[in-house]
C-alpha positions in Angstrom: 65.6 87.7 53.9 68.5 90.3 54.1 68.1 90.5 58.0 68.5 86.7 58.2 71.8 87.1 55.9 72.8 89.6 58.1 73.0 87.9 61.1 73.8 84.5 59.6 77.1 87.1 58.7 77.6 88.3 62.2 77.1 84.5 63.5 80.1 83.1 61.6 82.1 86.2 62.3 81.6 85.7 65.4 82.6 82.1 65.9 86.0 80.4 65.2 89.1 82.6 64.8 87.3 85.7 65.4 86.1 85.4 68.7 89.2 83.2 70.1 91.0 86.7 68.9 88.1 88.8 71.1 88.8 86.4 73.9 93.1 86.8 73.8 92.2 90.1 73.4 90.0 90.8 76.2 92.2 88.6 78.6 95.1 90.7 77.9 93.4 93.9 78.6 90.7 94.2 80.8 90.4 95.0 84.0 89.9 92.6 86.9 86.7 92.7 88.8 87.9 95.6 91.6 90.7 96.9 89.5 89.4 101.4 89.8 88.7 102.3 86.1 91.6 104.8 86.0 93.9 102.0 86.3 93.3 101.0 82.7 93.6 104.4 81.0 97.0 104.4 83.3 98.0 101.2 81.0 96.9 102.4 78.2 99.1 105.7 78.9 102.0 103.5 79.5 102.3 102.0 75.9 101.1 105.7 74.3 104.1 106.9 76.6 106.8 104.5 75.1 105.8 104.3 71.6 106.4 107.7 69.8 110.3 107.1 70.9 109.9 103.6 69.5 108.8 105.3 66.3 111.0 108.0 66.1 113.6 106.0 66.6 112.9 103.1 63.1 111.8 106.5 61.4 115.2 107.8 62.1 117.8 104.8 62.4 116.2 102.5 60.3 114.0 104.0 57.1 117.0 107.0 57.4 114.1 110.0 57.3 115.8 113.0 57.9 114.0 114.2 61.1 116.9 114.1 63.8 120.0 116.0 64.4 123.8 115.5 63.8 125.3 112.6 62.3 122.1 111.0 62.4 119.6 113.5 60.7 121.4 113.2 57.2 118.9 110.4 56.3 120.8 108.1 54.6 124.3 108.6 55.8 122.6 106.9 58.9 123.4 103.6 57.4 127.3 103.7 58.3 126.9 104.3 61.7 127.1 101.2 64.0 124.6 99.6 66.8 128.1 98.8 68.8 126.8 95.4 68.7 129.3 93.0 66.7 127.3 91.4 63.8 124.7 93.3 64.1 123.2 96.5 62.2 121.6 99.7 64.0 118.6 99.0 61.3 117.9 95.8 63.1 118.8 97.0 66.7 116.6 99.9 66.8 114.1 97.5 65.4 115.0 95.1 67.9 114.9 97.8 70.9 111.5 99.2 69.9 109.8 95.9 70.0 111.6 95.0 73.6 110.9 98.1 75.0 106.6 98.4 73.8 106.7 94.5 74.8 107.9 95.4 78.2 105.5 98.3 78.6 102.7 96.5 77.8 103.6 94.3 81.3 102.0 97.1 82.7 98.7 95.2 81.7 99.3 92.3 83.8 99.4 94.9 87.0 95.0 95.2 86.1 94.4 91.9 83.8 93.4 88.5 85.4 96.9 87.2 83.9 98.8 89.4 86.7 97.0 87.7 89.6 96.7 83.7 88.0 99.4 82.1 85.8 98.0 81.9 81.9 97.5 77.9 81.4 100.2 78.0 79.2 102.9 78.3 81.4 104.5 74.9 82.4 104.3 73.9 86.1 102.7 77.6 87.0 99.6 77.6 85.1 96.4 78.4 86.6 98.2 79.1 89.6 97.7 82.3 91.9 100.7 84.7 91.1 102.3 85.8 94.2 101.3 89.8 95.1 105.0 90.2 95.7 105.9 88.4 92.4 104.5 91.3 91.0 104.8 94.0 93.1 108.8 94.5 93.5 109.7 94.2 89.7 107.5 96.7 89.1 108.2 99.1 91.8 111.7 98.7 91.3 111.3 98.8 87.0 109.3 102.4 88.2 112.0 103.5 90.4 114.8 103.1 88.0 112.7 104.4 85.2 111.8 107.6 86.8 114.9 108.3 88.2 116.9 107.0 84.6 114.3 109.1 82.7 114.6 112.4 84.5 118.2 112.3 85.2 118.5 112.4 81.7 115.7 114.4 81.1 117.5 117.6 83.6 120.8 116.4 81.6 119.8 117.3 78.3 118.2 120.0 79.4 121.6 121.3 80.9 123.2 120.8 77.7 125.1 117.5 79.2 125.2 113.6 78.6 123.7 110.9 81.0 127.6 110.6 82.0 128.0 114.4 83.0 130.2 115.0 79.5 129.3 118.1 77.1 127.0 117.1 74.5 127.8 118.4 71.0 126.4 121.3 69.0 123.9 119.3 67.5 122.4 117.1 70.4 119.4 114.8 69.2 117.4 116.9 71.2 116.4 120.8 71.8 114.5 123.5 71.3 116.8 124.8 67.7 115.2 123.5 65.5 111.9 121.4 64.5 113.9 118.0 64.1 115.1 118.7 68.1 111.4 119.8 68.5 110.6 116.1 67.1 112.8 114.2 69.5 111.8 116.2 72.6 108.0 115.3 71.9 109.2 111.8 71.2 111.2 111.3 74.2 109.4 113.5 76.5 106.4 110.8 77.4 109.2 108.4 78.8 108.9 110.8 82.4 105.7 109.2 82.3 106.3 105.5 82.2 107.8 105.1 85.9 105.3 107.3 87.7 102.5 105.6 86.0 104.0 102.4 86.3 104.2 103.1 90.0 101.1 104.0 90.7 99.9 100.8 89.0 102.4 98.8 91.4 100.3 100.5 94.0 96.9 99.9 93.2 97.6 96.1 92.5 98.9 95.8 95.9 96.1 97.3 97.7 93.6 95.3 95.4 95.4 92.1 95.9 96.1 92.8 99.6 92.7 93.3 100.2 91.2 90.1 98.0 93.8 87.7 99.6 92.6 89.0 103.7 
């Protein structure tokens, strides 16, 4: 009698809501027939590579935990320091940034996913249409390009003890090697050399996959 309860259970949980979840799921993220298995783990990398900054950054700027350096690291004394957006509070702008930047990482998917080679159906005039290899390709190799060379640009800069612009940081940069709160923001930042190289490489694969499917 339990058994029969049991998967009576796992029948309705597996019905309605929950399995047009699995479905939205599934379509998001798995691979295309052809797509090589690393390809995947290389997506999944891409969002793990942008996410502690997103973190770091709402843990710093917007809950004011002391865990960064200079102005910022005084926790709460965060709060009266400006986005440089009129109107509109660094709380909400870090917020804001974090959510842009893991939603544009997670495009990354669409470079192994069937939605990166047909149009989802929801999509006016475009849907269930074949996407164009090129439509893909060349935002994402040129997104790659400017990431990797944006990333370690200022990746050598900080290093130097510079600004992106060339200018002389001050004594407290966000991030170093002085202190465990420059520690922090050098392992949160640190994954972003990863993004355009991986991103890349996906660029790469899709085009050969799609090449080769479309001959």
């Amino acid at each position: 009698m339990s058994t029969e309860c049991d998967r009576s259970t796992v029948t309705v949980l597996d019905t309605g809501p929950v399995r047009r979840v699995r479905g939205a799921w599934s379509y998001a993220h798995d691979p295309v027939p052809g797509a090589p298995r690393w390809t995947r783990r290389a997506a999944v990398a891409v969002i793990l590579a942008v996410l502690p900054s997103s973190l770091w950054r709402i843990a710093l700027c917007t809950l004011h935990l002391p865990i960064g350096r200079g102005d910022l690291g005084h926790g709460a004394a965060a709060g009266s320091i400006g986005s440089g957006v009129p109107g509109l509070p660094l709380e909400v702008y870090v917020v804001l940034l974090s959510v842009v930047s893991e939603l544009v990482a997670f495009t990354a998917f669409g470079l192994i996913a069937g939605w990166g080679e047909v149009f989802p159906r929801w999509i006016p005039l475009l849907r269930r249409r074949r996407v164009p290899t090129l439509f893909a390709v060349v935002p994402a190799v040129v997104g790659a390009t400017i990431l990797t060379v944006v990333c370690t640009w200022t990746a050598i800069s900080f290093s130097l003890g510079r600004r992106v612009d060339g200018s002389k940081q001050t004594d407290t940069p966000p991030v170093s090697f002085d202190d465990w709160q420059g520690v922090l923001g050098f392992l949160a930042y640190g994954p972003l050399l990863l993004w355009g190289p991986l991103l890349g490489a996906l660029a790469v694969s899709y085009w050969r996959r799609r090449r080769h499917t479309t001959n």
